[in-house]
C-alpha positions as CSV (number, residue, x, y, z in Angstrom):
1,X,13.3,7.3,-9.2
2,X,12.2,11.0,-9.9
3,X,8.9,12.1,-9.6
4,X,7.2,13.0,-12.7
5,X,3.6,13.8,-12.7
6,X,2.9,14.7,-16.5
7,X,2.1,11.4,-16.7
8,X,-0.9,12.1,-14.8
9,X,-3.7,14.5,-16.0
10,X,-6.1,16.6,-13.2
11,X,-8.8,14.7,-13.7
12,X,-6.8,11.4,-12.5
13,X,-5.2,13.5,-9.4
14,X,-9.2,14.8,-9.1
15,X,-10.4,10.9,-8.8
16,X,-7.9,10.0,-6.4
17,X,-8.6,12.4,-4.3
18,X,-12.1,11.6,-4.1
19,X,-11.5,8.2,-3.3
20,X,-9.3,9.1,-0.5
21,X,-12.0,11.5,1.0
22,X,-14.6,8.6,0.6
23,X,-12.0,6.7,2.6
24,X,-12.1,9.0,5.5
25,X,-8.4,10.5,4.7
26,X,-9.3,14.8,4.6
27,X,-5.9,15.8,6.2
28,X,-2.2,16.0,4.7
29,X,-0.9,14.2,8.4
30,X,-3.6,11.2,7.8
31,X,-2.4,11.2,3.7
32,X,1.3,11.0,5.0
33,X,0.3,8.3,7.3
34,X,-0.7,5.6,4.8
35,X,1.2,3.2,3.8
36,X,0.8,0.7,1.5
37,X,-1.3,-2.2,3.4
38,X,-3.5,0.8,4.5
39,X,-4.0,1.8,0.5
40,X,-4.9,-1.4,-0.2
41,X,-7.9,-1.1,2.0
42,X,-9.1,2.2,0.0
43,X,-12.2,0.7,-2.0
44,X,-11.6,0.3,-6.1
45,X,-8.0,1.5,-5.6
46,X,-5.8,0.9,-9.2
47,X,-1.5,1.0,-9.2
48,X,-2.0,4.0,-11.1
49,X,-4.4,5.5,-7.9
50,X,-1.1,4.2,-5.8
51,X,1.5,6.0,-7.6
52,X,-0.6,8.9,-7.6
53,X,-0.9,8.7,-4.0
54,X,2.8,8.4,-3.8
55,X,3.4,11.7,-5.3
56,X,0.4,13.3,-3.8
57,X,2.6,12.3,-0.5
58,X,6.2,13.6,-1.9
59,X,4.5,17.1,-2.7
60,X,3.1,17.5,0.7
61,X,6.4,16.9,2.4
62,X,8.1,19.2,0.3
63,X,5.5,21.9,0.1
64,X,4.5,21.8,-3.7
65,X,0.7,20.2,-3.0
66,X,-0.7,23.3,-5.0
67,X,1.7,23.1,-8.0
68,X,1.5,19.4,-8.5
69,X,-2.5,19.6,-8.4
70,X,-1.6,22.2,-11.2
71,X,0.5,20.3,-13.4
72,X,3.5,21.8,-12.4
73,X,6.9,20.1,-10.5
74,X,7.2,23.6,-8.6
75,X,6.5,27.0,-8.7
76,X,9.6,27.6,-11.4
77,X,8.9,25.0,-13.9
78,X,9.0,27.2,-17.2
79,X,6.8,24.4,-19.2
């Protein structure tokens, strides 16, 4: 499965990551940690919150954190 985040606006990435900071997670190393029993513990989390974690997660590993939060898929996407 690709990772698409147009689905997703700023304002849901925003949410997400202010649930995740009221969870105690503030670094990339404790984001890539979670898993998904540890997710479920994050308070009011949705399956939309999940897969937004998901890609939060791909991004990091491959360096694009700053162009996902921005809408883009990298730094060359022409859209």
């Amino acid at each position: 499965m690709s990772v698409n985040n147009s689905n997703f606006t700023t304002t849901q990435k925003t949410k997400v990551l202010t649930k995740l900071f009221e969870a105690g997670i503030n670094t990339e190393k404790e984001l890539l940690a979670l898993n998904l029993q540890s997710i479920l513990q994050i308070k009011n989390i949705t399956i939309q919150d999940m897969s937004i974690i998901t890609e939060l997660q791909t991004y990091i590993k491959s360096n694009k954190l700053y162009s996902y939060l921005g809408g883009k898929k990298n730094d060359t996407d022409n859209e």
